[in-house]
C-alpha positions as semicolon CSV with decimal commas, in nm:
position;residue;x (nm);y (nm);z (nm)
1;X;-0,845;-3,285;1,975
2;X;-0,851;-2,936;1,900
3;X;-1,121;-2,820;1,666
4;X;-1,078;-2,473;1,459
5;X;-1,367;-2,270;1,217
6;X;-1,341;-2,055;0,913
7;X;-1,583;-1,828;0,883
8;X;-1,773;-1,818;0,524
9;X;-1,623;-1,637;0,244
10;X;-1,855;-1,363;0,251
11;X;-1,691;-1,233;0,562
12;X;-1,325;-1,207;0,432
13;X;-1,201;-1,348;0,743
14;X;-0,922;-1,638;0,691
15;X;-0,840;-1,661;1,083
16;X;-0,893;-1,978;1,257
17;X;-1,086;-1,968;1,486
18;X;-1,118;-2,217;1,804
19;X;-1,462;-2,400;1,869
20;X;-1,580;-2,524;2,205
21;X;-1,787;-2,843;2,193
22;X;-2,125;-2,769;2,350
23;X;-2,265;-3,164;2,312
24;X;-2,210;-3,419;2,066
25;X;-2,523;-3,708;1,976
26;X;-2,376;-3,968;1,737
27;X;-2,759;-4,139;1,739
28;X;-2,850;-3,798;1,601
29;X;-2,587;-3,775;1,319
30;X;-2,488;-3,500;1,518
31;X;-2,230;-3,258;1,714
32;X;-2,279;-2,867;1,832
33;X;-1,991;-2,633;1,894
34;X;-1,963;-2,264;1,951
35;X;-1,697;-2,004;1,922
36;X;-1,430;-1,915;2,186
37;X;-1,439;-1,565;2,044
38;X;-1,720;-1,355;2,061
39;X;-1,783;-1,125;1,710
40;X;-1,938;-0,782;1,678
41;X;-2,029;-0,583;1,403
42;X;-2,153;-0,240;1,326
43;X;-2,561;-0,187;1,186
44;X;-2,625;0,076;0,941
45;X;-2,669;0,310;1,195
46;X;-2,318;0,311;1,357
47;X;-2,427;0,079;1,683
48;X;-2,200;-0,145;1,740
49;X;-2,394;-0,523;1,805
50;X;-2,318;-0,838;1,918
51;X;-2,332;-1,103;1,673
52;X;-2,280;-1,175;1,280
53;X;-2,456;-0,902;1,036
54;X;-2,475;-1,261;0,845
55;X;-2,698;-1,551;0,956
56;X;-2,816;-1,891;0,792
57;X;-3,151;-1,876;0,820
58;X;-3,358;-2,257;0,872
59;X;-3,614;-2,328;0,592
60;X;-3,951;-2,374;0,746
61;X;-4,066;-2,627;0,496
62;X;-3,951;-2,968;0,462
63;X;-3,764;-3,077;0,178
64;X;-3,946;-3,199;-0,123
65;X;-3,871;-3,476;-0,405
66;X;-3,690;-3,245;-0,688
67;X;-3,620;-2,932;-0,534
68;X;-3,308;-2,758;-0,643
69;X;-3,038;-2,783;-0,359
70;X;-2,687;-2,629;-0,315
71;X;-2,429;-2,777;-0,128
72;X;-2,153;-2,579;0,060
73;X;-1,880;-2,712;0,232
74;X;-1,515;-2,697;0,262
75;X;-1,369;-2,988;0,038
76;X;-1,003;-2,962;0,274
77;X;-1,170;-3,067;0,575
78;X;-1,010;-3,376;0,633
79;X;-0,674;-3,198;0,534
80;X;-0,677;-2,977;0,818
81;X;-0,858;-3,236;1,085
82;X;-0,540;-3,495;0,997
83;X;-0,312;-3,141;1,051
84;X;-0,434;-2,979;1,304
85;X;-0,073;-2,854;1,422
86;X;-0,009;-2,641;1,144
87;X;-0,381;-2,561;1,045
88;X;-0,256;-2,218;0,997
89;X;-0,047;-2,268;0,698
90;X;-0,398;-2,347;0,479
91;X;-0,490;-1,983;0,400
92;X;-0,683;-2,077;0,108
93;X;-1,012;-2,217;0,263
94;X;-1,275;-2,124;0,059
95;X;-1,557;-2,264;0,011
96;X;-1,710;-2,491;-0,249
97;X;-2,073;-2,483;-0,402
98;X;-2,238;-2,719;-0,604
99;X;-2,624;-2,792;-0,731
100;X;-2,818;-3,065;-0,750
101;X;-3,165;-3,150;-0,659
102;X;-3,370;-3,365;-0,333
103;X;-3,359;-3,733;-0,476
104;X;-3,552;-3,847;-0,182
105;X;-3,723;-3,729;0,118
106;X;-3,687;-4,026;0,295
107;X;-3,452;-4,327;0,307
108;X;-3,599;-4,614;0,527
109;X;-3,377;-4,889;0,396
110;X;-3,112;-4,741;0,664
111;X;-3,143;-4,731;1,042
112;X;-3,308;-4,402;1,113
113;X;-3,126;-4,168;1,318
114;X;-3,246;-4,070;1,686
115;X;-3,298;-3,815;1,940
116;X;-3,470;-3,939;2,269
117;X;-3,783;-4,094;2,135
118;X;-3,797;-3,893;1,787
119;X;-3,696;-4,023;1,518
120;X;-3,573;-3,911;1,108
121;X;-3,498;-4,039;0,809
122;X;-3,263;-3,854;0,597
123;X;-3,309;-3,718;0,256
124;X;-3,063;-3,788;-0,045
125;X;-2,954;-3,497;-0,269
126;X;-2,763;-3,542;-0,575
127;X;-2,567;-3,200;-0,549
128;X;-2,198;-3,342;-0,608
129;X;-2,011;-3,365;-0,238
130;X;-1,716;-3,584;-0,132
131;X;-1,649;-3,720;0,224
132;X;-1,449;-3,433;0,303
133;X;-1,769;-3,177;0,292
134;X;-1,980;-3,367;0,525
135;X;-2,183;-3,178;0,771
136;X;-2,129;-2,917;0,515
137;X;-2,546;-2,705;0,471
138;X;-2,758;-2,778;0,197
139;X;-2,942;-2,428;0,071
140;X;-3,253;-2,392;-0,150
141;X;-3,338;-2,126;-0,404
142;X;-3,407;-1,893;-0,212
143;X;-3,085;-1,900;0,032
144;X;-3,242;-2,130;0,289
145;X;-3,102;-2,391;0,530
146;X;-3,255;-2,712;0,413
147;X;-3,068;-2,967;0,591
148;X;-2,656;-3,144;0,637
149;X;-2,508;-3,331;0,434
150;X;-2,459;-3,587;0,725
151;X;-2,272;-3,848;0,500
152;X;-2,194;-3,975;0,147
153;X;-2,361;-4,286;0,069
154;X;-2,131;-4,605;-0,062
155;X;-2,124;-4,829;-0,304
156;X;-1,916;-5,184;-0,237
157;X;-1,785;-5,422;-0,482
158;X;-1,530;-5,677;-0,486
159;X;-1,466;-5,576;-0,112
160;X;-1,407;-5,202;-0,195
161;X;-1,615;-4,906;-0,087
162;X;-1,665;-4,643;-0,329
163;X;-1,828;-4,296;-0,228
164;X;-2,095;-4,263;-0,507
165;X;-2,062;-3,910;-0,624
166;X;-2,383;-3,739;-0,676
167;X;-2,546;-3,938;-0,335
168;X;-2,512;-3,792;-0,043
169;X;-2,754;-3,836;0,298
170;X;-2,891;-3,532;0,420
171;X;-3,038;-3,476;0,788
172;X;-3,320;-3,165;0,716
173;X;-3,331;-2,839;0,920
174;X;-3,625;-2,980;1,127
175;X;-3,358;-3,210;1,254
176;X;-3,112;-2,960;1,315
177;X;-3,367;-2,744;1,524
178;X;-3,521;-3,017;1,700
179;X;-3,169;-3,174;1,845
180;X;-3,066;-2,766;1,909
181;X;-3,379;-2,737;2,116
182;X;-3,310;-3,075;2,290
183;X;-2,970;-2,922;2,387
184;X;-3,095;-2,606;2,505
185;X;-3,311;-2,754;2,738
186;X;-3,035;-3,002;2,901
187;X;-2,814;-2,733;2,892
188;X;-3,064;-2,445;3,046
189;X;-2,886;-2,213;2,847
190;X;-3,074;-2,041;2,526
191;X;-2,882;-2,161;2,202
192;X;-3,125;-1,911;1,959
193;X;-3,124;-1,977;1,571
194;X;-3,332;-1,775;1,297
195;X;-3,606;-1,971;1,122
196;X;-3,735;-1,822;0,816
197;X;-4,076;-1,662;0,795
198;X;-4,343;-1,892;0,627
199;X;-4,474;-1,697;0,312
200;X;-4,843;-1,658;0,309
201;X;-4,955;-1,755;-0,080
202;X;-5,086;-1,488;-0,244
203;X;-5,482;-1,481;-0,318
């Protein structure tokens, strides 16, 4: 199956664009891709540089128990994965952002998910998602990559499964890094990422 991007909103960009998969880990919760097309842009002095002038940068701290969280993701997801033959007739593909706070840190009455010998528990946020906006990021105040939303959590009854609105599992940023190290090194090819400078407290 052919998979396609969009880049974010603040790039004005509506092309789809075709991803490569690099490695997929379903014990990890998760899957890595990377553009077909390579992107350039221009720096404030003119130069013209390889790249995005735009980067998520990964929160160096772990998530805590009522932080404020934002959740981004594209809410026509499954639209376009069940139509992938005319995913260029959706145009309108922006994205959706909604707050909520970390509910939990931890969640150890689920399996845990794994990479080699490591180990995580996900998080629950309450920011609003549906199933659609999985593996969508989860942002703190201050713009950072916190973590995935790497599913919605369900509630059953009467034999029906109902996706509870305002609980979703998140997989944190360490994750993320750790498994795109782990891939890097099987790979032997650098996979770089920009991780956000810890902020000394002031005296």
């Amino acid at each position: 199956m052919q998979t396609y991007a969009v880049l974010s909103d603040v790039y004005g960009d509506d092309t789809h664009y075709s991803l490569e998969l690099v490695d997929q880990n379903e014990d990890a919760g998760l899957a890595l891709f990377r553009f077909k097309t390579n992107f350039y842009y221009k720096t404030e002095n003119g130069e013209r540089q390889k790249g995005f002038p735009y980067l998520a940068e990964f929160s160096p701290y772990a998530p805590q128990t009522g932080n404020v969280c934002y959740a981004i993701g594209n809410s026509l997801g499954e639209l376009l994965v069940n139509n992938t033959f005319f995913h260029t007739s959706y145009t309108d593909l922006q994205l959706s952002v909604t707050k909520g706070i970390v509910s939990n840190t931890e969640v150890s009455e689920i399996p845990p998910y794994t990479l080699n010998t490591e180990t995580c528990l996900p998080a629950i946020v309450s920011a609003p998602t549906n199933p659609e906006t999985v593996g969508g990021g989860v942002f703190d105040e201050n713009g950072y990559l916190i973590g995935l939303v790497s599913s919605k959590l369900l509630s059953e009854k009467d034999g029906e499964s109902t996706a509870m609105t305002r609980m979703s599992l998140m997989l944190p940023a360490s994750w993320l890094t750790r498994y795109i190290d782990s891939v890097s090194t099987e790979k032997q090819t650098a996979i770089p990422y920009t991780l956000a400078k810890v902020q000394e407290d002031a005296a």
